[in-house]
C-alpha positions as CSV (number, residue, x, y, z in Angstrom):
1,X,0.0,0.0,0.0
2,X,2.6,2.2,0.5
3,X,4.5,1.8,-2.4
4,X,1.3,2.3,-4.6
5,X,0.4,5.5,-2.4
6,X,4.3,6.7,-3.8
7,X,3.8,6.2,-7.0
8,X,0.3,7.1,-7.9
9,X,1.0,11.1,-7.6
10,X,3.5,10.2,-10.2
11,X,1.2,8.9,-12.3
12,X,-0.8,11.4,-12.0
13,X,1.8,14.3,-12.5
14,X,3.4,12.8,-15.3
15,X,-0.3,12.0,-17.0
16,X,-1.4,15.8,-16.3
17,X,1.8,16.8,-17.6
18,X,1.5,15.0,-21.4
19,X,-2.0,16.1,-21.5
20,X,-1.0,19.8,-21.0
21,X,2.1,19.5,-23.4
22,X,0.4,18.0,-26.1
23,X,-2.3,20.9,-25.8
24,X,0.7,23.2,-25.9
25,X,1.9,21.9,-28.8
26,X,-1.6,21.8,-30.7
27,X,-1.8,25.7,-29.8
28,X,1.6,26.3,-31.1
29,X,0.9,24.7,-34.6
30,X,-1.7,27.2,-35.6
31,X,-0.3,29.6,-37.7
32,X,-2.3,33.0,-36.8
33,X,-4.7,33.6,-34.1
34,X,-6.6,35.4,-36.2
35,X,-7.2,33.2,-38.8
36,X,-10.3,31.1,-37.3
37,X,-10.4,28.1,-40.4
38,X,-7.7,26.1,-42.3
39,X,-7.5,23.5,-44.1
40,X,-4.6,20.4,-44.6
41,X,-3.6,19.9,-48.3
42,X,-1.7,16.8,-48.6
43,X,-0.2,16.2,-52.5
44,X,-0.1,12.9,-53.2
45,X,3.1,12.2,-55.5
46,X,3.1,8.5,-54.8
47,X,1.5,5.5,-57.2
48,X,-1.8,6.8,-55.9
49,X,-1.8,9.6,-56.8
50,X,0.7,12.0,-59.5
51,X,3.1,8.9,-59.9
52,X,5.6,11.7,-59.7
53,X,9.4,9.9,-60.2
54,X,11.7,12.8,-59.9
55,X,11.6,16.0,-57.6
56,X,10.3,19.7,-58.9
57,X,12.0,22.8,-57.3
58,X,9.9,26.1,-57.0
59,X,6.9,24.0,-58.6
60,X,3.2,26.8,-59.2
61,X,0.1,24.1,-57.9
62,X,-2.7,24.7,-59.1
63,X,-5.5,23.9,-56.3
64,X,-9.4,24.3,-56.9
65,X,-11.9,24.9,-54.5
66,X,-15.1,24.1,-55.0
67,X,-18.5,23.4,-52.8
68,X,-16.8,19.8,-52.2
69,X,-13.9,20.8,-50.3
70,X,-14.5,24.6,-49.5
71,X,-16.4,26.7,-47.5
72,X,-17.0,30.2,-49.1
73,X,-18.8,31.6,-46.6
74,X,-15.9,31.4,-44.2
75,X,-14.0,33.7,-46.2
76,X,-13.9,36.8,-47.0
77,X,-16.3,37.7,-50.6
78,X,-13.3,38.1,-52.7
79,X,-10.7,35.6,-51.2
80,X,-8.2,37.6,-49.8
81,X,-7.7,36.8,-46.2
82,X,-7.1,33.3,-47.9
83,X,-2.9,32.5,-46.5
84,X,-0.7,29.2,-47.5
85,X,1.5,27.6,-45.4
86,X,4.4,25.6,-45.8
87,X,4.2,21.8,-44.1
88,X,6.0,23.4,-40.5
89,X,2.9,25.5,-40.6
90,X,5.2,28.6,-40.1
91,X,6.7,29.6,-43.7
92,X,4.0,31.7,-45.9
93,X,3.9,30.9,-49.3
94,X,3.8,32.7,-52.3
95,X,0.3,32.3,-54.1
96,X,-2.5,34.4,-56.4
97,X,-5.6,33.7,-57.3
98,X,-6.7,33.3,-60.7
99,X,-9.9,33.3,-60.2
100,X,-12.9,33.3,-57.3
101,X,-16.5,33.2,-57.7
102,X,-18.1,32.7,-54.5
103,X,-21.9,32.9,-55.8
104,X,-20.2,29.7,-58.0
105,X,-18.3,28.8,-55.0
106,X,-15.3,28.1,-57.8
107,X,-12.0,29.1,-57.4
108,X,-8.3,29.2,-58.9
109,X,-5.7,29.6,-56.7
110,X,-1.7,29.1,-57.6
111,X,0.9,28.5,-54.9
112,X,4.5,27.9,-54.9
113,X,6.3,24.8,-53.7
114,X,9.9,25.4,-52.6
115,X,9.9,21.7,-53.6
116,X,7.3,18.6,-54.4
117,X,9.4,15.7,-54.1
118,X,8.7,12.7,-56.0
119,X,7.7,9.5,-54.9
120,X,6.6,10.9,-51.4
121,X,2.9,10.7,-50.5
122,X,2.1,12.8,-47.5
123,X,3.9,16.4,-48.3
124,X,1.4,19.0,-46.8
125,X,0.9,22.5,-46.7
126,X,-1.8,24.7,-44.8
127,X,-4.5,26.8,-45.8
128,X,-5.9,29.7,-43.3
129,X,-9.2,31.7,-44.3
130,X,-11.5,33.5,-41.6
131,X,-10.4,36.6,-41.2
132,X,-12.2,39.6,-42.0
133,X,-9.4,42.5,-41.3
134,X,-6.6,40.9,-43.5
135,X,-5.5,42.7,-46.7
136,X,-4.8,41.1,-49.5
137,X,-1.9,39.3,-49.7
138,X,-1.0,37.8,-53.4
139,X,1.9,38.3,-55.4
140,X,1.8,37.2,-59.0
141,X,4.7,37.8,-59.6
142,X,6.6,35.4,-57.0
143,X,4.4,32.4,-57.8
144,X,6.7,31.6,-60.6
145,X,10.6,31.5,-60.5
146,X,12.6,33.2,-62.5
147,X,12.8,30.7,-65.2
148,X,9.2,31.3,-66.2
149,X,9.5,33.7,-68.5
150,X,6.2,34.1,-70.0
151,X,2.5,32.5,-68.4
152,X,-0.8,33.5,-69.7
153,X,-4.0,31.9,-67.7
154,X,-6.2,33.5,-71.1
155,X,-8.5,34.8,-67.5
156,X,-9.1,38.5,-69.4
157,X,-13.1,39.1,-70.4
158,X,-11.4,41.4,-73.1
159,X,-8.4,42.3,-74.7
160,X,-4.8,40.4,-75.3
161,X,-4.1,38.0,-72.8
162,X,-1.6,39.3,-70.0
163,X,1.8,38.1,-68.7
164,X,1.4,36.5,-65.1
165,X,5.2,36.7,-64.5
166,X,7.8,39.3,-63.5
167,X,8.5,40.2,-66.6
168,X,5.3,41.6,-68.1
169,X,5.4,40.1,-71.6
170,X,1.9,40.7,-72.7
171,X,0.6,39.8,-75.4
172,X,1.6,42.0,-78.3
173,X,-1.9,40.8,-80.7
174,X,-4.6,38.4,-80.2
175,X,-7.3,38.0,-82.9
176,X,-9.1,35.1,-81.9
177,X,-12.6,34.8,-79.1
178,X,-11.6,35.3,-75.4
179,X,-13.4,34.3,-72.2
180,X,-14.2,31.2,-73.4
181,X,-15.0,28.0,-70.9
182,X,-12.0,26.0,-70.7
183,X,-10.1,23.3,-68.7
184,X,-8.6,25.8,-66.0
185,X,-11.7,28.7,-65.8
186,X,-11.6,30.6,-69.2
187,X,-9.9,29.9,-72.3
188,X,-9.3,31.5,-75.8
189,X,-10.9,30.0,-78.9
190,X,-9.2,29.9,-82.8
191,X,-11.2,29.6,-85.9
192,X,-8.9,29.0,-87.9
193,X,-9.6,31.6,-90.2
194,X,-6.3,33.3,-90.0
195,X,-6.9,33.9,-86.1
196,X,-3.7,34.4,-83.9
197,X,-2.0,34.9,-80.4
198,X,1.4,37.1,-80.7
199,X,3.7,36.8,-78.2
200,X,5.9,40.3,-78.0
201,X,9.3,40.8,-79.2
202,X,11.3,41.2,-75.9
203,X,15.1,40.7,-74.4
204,X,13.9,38.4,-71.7
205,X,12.9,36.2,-74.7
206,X,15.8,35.0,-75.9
207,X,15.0,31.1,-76.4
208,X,18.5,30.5,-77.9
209,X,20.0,28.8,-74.3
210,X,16.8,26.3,-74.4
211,X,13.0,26.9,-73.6
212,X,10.3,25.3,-72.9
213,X,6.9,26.0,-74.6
214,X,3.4,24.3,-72.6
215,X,0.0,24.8,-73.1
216,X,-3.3,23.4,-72.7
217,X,-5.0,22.4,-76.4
218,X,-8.3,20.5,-77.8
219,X,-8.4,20.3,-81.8
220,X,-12.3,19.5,-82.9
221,X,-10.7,18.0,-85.8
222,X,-7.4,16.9,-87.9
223,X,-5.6,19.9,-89.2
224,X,-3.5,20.5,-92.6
225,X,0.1,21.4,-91.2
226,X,-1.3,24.4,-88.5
227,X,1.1,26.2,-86.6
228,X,0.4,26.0,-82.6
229,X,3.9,27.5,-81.4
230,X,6.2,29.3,-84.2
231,X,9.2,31.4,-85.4
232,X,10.7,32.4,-89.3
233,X,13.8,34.8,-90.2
234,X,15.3,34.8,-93.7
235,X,17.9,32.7,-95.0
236,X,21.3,34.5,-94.1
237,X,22.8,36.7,-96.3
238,X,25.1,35.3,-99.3
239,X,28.4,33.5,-97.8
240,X,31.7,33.7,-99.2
241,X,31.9,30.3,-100.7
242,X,29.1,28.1,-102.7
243,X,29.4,25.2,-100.5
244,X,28.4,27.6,-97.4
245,X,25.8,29.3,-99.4
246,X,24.1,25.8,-100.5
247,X,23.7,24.8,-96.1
248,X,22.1,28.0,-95.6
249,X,19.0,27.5,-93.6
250,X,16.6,30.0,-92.4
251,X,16.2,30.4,-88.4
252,X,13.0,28.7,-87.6
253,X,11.3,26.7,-84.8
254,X,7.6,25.7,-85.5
255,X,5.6,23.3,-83.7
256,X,2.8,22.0,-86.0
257,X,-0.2,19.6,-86.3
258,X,-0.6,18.0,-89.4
259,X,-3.9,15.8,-89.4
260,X,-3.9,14.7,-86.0
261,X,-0.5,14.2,-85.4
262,X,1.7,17.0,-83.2
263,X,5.5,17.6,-84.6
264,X,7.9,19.9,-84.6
265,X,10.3,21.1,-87.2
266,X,13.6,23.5,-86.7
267,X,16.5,24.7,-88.8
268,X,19.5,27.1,-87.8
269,X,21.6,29.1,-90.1
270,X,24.4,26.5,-88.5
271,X,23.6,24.4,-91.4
272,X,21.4,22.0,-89.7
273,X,17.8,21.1,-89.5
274,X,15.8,18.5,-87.7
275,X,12.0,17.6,-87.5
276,X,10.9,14.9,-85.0
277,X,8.5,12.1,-86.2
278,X,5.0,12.3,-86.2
279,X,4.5,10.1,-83.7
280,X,2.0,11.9,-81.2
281,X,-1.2,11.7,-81.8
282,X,-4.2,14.2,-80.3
283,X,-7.5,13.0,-79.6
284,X,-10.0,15.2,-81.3
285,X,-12.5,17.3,-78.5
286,X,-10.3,16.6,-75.7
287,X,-7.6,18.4,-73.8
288,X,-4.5,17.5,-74.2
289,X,-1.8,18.8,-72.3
290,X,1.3,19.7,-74.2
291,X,5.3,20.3,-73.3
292,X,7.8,20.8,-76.1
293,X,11.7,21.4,-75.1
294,X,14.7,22.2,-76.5
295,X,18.3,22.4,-75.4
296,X,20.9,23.4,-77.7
297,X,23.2,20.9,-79.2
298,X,20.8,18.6,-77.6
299,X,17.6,17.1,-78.9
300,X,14.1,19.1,-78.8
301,X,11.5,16.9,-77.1
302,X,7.9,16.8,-76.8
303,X,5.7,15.6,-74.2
304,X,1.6,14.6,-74.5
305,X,-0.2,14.6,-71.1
306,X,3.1,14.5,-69.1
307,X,5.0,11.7,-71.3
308,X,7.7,11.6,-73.2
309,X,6.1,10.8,-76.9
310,X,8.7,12.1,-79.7
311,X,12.4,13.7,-79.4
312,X,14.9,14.7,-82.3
313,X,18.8,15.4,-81.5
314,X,19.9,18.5,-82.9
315,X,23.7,19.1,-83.3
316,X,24.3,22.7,-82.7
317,X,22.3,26.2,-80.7
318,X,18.7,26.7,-81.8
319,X,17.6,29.7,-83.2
320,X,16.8,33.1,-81.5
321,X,13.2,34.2,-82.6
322,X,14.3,37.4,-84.8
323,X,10.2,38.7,-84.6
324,X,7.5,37.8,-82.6
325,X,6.4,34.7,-81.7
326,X,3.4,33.4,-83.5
327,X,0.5,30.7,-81.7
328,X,-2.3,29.2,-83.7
329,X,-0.8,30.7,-87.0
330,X,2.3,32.3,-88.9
331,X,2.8,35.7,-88.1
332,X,1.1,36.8,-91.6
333,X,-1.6,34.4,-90.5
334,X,-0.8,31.3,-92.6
335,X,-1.3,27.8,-91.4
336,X,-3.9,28.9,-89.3
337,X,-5.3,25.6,-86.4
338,X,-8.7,26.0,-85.5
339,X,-8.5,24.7,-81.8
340,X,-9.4,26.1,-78.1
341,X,-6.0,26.9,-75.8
342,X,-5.6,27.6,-72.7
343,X,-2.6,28.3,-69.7
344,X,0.1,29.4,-72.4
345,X,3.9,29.0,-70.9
346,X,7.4,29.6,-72.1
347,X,10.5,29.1,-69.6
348,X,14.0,29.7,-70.2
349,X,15.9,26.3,-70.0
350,X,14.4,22.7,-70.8
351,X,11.9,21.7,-68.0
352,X,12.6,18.1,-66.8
353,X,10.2,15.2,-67.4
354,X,9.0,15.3,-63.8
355,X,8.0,18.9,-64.2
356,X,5.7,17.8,-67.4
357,X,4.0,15.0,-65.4
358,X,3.7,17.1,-62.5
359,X,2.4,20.0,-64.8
360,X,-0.1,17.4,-66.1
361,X,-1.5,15.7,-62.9
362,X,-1.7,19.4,-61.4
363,X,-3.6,21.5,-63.7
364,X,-5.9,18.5,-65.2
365,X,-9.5,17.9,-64.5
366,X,-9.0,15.0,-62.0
367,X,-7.4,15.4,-58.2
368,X,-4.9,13.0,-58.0
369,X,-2.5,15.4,-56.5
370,X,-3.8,17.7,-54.5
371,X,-6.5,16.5,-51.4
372,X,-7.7,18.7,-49.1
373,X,-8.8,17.9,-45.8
374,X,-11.7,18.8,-43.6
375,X,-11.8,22.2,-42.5
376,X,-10.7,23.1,-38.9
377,X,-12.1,25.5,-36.8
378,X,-10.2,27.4,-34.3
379,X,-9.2,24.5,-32.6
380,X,-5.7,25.9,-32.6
381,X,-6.5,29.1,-31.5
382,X,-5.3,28.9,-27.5
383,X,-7.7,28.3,-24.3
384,X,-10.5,30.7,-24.5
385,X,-10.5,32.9,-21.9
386,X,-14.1,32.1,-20.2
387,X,-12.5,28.9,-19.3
388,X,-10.2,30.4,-17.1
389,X,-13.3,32.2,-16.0
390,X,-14.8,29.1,-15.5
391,X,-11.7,27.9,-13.1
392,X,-11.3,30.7,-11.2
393,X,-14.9,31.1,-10.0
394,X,-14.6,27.1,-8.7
395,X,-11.5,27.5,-7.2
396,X,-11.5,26.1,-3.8
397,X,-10.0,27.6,-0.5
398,X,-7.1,24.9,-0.3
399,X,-6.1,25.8,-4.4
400,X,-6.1,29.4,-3.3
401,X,-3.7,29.0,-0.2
402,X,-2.1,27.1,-2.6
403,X,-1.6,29.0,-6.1
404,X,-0.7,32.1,-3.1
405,X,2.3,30.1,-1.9
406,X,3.1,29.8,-5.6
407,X,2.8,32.9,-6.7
408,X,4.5,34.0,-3.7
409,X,7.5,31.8,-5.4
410,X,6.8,33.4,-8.7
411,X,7.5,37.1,-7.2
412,X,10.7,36.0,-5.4
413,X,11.8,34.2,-8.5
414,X,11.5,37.3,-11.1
415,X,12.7,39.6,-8.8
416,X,16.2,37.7,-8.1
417,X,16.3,36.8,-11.8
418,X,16.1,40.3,-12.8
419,X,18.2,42.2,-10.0
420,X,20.9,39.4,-10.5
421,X,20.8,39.9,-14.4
422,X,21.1,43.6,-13.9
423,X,23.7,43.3,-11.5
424,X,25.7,40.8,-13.6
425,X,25.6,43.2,-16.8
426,X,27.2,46.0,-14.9
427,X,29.4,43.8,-13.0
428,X,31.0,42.1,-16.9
429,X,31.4,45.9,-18.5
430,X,33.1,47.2,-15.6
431,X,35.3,43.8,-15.3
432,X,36.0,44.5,-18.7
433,X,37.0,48.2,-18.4
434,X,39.3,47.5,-15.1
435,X,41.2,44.9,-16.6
436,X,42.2,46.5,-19.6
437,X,43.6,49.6,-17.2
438,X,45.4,46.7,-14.8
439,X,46.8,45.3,-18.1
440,X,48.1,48.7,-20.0
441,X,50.1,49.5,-16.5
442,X,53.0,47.6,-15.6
443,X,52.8,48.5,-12.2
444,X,50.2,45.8,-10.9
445,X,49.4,48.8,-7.8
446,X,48.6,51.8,-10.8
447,X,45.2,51.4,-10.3
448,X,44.6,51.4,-6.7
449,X,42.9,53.8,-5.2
450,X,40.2,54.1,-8.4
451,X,37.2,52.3,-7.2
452,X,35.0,55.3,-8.2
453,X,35.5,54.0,-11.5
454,X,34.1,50.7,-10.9
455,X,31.8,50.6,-8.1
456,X,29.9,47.0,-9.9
457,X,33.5,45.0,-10.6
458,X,33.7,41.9,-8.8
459,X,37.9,42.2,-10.0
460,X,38.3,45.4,-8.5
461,X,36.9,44.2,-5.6
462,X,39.9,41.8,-5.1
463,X,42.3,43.9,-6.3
464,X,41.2,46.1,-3.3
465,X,41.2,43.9,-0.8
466,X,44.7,42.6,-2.2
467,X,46.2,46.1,-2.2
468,X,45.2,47.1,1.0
469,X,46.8,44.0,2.3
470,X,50.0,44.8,0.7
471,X,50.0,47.9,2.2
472,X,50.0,46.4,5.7
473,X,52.4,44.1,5.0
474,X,55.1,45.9,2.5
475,X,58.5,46.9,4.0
476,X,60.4,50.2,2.6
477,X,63.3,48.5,1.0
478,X,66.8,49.3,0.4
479,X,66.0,51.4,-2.2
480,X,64.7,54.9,-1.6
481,X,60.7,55.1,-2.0
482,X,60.2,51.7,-2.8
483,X,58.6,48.8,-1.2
484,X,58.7,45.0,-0.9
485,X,57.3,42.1,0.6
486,X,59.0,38.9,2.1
487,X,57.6,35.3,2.2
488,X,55.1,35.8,4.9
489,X,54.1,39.1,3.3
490,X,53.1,37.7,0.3
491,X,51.2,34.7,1.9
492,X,49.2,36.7,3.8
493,X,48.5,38.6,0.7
494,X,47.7,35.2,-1.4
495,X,45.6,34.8,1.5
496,X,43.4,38.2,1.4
497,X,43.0,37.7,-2.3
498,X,41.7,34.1,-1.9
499,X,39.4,35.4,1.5
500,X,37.9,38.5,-1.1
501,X,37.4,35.6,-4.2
502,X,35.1,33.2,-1.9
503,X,33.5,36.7,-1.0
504,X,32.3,37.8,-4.1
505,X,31.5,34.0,-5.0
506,X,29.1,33.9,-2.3
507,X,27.7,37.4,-3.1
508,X,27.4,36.3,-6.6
509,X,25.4,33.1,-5.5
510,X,23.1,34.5,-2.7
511,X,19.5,34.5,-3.3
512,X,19.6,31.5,-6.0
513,X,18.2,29.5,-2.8
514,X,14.7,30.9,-3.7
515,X,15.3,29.5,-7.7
516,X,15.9,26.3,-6.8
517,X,13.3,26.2,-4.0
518,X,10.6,27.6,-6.6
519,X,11.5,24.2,-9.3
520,X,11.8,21.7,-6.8
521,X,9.1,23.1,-4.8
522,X,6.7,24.4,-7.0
523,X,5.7,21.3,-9.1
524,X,4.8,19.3,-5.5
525,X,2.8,22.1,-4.3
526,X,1.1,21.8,-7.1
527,X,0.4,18.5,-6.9
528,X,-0.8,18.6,-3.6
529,X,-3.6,21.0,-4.6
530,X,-4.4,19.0,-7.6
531,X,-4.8,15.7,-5.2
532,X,-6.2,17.3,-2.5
533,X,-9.1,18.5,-5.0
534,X,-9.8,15.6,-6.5
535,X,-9.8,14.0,-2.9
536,X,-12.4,16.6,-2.1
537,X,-14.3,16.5,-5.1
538,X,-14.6,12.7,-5.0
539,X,-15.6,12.7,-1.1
540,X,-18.6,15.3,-2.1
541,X,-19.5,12.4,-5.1
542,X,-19.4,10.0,-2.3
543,X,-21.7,11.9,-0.1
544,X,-24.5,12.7,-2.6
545,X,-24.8,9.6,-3.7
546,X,-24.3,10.4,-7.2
547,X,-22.2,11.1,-10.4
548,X,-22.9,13.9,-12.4
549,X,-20.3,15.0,-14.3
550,X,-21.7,18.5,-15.0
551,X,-20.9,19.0,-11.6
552,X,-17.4,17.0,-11.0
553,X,-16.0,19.0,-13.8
554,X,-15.7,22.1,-12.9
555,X,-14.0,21.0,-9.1
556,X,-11.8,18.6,-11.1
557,X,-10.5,21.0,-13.6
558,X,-9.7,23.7,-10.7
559,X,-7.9,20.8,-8.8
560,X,-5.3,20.6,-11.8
561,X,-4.8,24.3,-12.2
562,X,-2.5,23.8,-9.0
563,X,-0.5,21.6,-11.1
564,X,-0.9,24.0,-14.4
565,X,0.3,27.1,-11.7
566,X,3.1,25.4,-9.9
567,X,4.6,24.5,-13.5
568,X,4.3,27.9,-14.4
569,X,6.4,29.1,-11.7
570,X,8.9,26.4,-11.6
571,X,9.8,26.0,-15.9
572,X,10.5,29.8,-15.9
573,X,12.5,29.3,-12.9
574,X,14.2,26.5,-14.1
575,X,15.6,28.7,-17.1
576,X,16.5,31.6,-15.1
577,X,18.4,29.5,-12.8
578,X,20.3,27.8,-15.4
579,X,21.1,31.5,-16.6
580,X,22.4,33.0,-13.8
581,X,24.4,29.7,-12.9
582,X,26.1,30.4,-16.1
583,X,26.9,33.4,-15.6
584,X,28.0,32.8,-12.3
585,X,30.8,30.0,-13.8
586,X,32.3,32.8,-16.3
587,X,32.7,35.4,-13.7
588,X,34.3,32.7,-11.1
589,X,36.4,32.1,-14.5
590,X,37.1,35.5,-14.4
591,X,37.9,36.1,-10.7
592,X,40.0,33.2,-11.2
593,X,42.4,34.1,-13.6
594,X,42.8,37.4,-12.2
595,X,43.4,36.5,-8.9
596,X,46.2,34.4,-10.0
597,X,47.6,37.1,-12.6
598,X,47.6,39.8,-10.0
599,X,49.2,37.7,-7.3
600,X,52.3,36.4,-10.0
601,X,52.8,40.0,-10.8
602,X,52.9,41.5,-7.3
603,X,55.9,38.7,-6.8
604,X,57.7,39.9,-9.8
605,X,57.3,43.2,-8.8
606,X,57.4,43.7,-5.0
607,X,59.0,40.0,-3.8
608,X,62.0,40.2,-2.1
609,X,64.7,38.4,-3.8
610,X,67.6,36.1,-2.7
C-alpha cells in the first residue's frame, strides 16, 4: 500500500503533464490567431496519386476549391484573407488567385512549392481563411521562379491576354474569341480563319539557351500542317563560298499539327535542321496537355499529357526568334489551327520530365495530387479565456492558499532573476574596463585607489582587498621610495585575495536559494492542490450519492490548475536558474584568472629576492 500511495501522484503528475504539453503543442501549430479556419492539403506524389518519379523545385500548384472541399462563406467575398503555409505550418507561401466566384463557390488559386518531391505521398501545406481584417496578400509575380519567362492563364473578359510573370510580356496581338470556358476557368478560342496569339518581341525572350513552350489544347478536328507555337527569319545573307551558301538554312522553330499528329520542325543558319516524327497523336474534342523542349546541341523533345512521346537530336544552338512569336498561326496568319487553348507557358531552359507529369497531374481535371482535408475551426487558436473564467470562480479555499504560496515563489523568483541579471551586466562591462587599465600598466598597484570608477566589478573588488593587504604588509626597501614584501608578506597577501574571491562568490550566488526552492518546490505544491481536489471533489461524489459530471467537472478541472500554476512558476524558474548559474561559472572564470595574474605580478614586482 505504500509503495502504490508513492507512485500514484506520479502517475498522476506525469499524465497531467503529457495532457498539458500535447495541448501546448496543438496551440503552437496554428499559424495565426486570427485566422479562425484552415484547411490540410496533402499532394499525393506517390503511385496513388501523381506517380511523380523525380523531384520539382519552385513548382506553381494549381489547387481548386469548390462546394466539395471549400467553405466560401468562411471567407472573405473576394478571397483575400485566404494564406498558405508551408508543411511546419510557419513559412507563408507565395500564391494568387486566378480566379474566385463565391456565388459559383469556384475558385483558382496558384501556390508555390519550394519543392514537391517525388515519390513521397504525405507532403502538406496549410490553408488559413476566416479573417475579415486581412489585406490582400497575393503576389503574382513570386508564384513563378525566374525561369518562367512568359505565363498567360487567357482569364481576361477582353483584350490580349496578359503576362502572369515578373517580366510583363503581354501579349503584343490576339485576334481570336476570349473568355471562353475551358479546362482551367476561361480559355481562348481559334477559328482557324487566320486567327492568332502574338507573343511580343522582348530581351527576356531569348530562347536560344533552351525553352520550354506548354500549353493546354483541344483540336475539334485533324488539321492541314497548322502552326500551334512558331518562329521564321530569312535565309542569311550570301556566304563567301558556294558550298556555305548551298547549307544555308533559315532560323526557324515551328511546332505544328498535321492531321492529327503534333510535330515539330527547326533549322538554324548553322547548317542543320531537324524535324521529329509524327509520332503523337491528339484525340480530337479533348484536352490534351502539351510540353515541347529544346536544349541546344541537344535534342528538342515533346511531351503529351506529361510523357515523353517524340524527341529529335539537334547538333548545334537553336535559333533566336528574330520577330514575334506566333500561336495558332504564322505571323502573316498562314497555317492557321482552329482549336481552343488555354494556360500558355514559355520558360528559359528545358523543363525536366517530372515537371511535365507534375504540370499534367496538377492543372488537369482529376485530383490526384492535390486533397484537401476537412476544415478546422479554431481549434488551434489557445484556451478561450471564459475557461479560465470558469476555473477561477470554482477554485477552492485549499487551491487558493495554494496557487498564493506559488505565486509568492513566482514574485521571489523574477525579482532575483532580474536584480541578479542587472547586476551581472554591470558587474562584466566594468570587469572588462578594469582589466584593460590593470593590463596597460606595468605596475600591478597603478590602479589602486580608483574604485569610483568601478563601483559594480567583482575584479576590483579583489584587487582592493589585495592592495590594502599589501599595504599592511610591505616593507620600505633598500632602495629609496620603494617597497617589498617577504615570504610571509606575500602569503598573507595570497591569502586576502583568496578570503575577497570566496566573498564575491558567495555574493554572486546569494539569493539562487529561492530559484531552486521555486523548481523543486513548485511542481509538489502543485500536486498537492491538484490531489487534495480531486480527494475533495470525489468525497462530495461519495456523499450525494451520485455522479454527475456536469458537476465533478468544474471541481476537477480547478484541482489541476494547482498543477498547471506550480509548473508555471517552476519552468520559468528553471531557465533563469540555469542563466544565472552560467553566468556565475564565467565570472568565477574570471575572478579566477585574475586573482592568479595579480598575485604572479605583485611577486615579480614587490618580492623580495635572494
Amino acid at each position: 500500500m505504500i509503495a502504490r500511495q508513492d507512485k500514484t501522484p506520479r502517475w498522476l503528475a506525469m499524465t497531467i503533464l503529457l495532457v498539458l504539453l500535447a495541448h501546448a503543442s496543438s496551440a503552437m501549430a496554428w499559424w495565426d490567431e486570427k485566422w479562425q479556419h484552415r484547411k490540410k492539403i496533402t499532394v499525393d506524389t506517390s503511385e496513388t496519386g501523381a506517380e511523380l518519379k523525380g523531384s520539382v523545385s519552385e513548382f506553381p500548384l494549381l489547387i481548386r476549391l469548390h462546394t466539395g472541399n471549400f467553405n466560401f462563406a468562411s471567407a472573405q467575398e473576394d478571397g483575400s484573407d485566404i494564406r498558405f503555409i508551408n508543411a511546419d505550418d510557419k513559412e507563408p507561401l507565395k500564391y494568387h488567385i486566378e480566379s474566385y466566384q463565391p456565388v459559383d463557390e469556384m475558385a483558382l488559386v496558384w501556390v508555390r512549392i519550394p519543392r514537391l518531391a517525388g515519390g513521397r505521398s504525405h507532403q502538406t501545406l496549410w490553408m488559413y481563411y476566416g479573417n475579415k481584417a486581412a489585406p490582400a496578400a497575393q503576389d503574382k509575380g513570386g508564384v513563378y521562379d525566374v525561369n518562367a519567362l512568359l505565363v498567360y492563364h487567357m482569364g481576361e473578359p477582353e483584350g490580349p491576354p496578359r503576362d502572369q510573370t515578373a517580366y510583363n510580356n503581354h501579349a503584343a496581338e490576339f485576334t481570336g474569341q476570349g473568355g471562353v470556358p475551358s479546362i482551367i476557368g476561361q480559355g481562348i478560342s481559334l477559328s482557324g480563319a487566320g486567327e492568332k496569339l502574338v507573343l511580343p518581341k522582348s530581351s527576356s525572350l531569348d530562347l536560344s539557351k533552351g525553352f520550354t513552350f506548354s500549353t493546354w489544347l483541344k483540336v475539334p478536328q485533324a488539321q492541314q500542317d497548322a502552326r500551334l507555337f512558331s518562329w521564321e527569319g530569312d535565309a542569311p545573307e550570301q556566304l563567301a563560298k558556294p558550298v556555305q551558301q548551298s547549307l544555308a538554312q533559315p532560323e526557324r522553330f515551328i511546332v505544328a499539327i498535321d492531321q492529327l499528329s503534333l510535330y515539330v520542325k527547326a533549322s538554324s543558319s548553322e547548317g542543320w535542321s531537324a524535324a521529329t516524327e509524327k509520332t503523337t497523336t491528339l484525340a480530337p474534342d479533348t484536352w490534351h496537355f502539351v510540353a515541347v523542349t529544346a536544349e541546344p546541341a541537344k535534342k528538342i523533345s515533346i511531351y503529351l499529357d506529361g510523357v515523353l512521346t517524340a524527341s529529335v537530336d539537334i547538333p548545334g544552338g537553336l535559333p533566336n526568334p528574330p520577330t514575334e512569336i506566333a500561336i495558332g498561326a504564322s505571323l502573316k496568319g498562314q497555317n492557321a489551327m482552329a482549336a481552343e487553348l488555354d494556360e500558355v507557358q514559355v520558360a528559359r531552359g528545358a523543363r525536366s520530365a517530372a515537371w511535365a507529369r507534375a504540370a499534367y497531374i496538377s492543372q488537369g481535371p482529376t485530383e490526384g495530387l492535390v486533397k484537401p482535408a476537412e476544415e478546422e475551426s479554431g481549434e488551434a487558436g489557445g484556451l478561450p479565456v471564459f475557461y479560465f473564467k470558469t476555473i477561477i470562480k470554482n477554485l477552492s479555499l485549499d487551491g487558493w492558499v495554494i496557487c498564493g504560496f506559488l505565486a509568492l515563489f513566482a514574485a521571489a523568483t523574477w525579482v532575483v532573476f532580474l536584480r541578479k541579471t542587472l547586476t551581472f551586466w554591470v558587474m562584466e562591462k566594468q570587469n572588462t574596463v578594469f582589466s584593460r587599465a590593470f593590463v596597460q600598466d606595468p605596475d600591478p598597484l597603478a590602479v589602486a585607489g580608483q574604485g569610483m570608477k568601478y563601483p559594480g566589478s567583482c575584479l576590483y573588488q579583489v584587487y582592493a582587498a589585495g592592495c590594502h593587504e599589501f599595504e599592511a604588509k610591505a616593507s620600505v626597501s633598500e632602495n629609496p621610495g620603494s617597497k617589498v614584501l617577504g615570504d610571509r608578506g606575500l602569503r598573507a597577501f595570497n591569502a586576502a585575495l583568496d578570503r575577497a574571491f570566496a566573498l564575491q562568490n558567495k555574493d554572486m550566488n546569494s539569493w539562487l536559494i529561492f530559484l531552486t526552492m521555486a523548481i523543486a518546490g513548485g511542481p509538489f505544491l502543485g500536486l498537492l492542490g491538484t490531489v487534495w481536489g480531486v480527494m475533495n471533489t470525489f468525497a462530495a461524489m461519495a456523499e450525494a450519492g451520485e455522479a454527475n459530471l456536469a458537476a465533478i467537472a468544474p471541481g476537477v478541472a480547478s484541482a489541476l490548475a494547482t498543477t498547471v500554476f506550480g509548473l508555471i512558476v517552476a519552468i520559468p524558474a528553471l531557465f533563469a536558474y540555469n542563466y544565472l548559474v552560467t553566468k556565475i561559472k564565467g565570472l568565477t572564470l574570471d575572478l579566477n584568472t585574475f586573482v592568479d595574474e595579480f598575485s604572479m605580478k605583485v611577486e615579480m614586482t614587490y618580492g623580495r629576492r635572494g
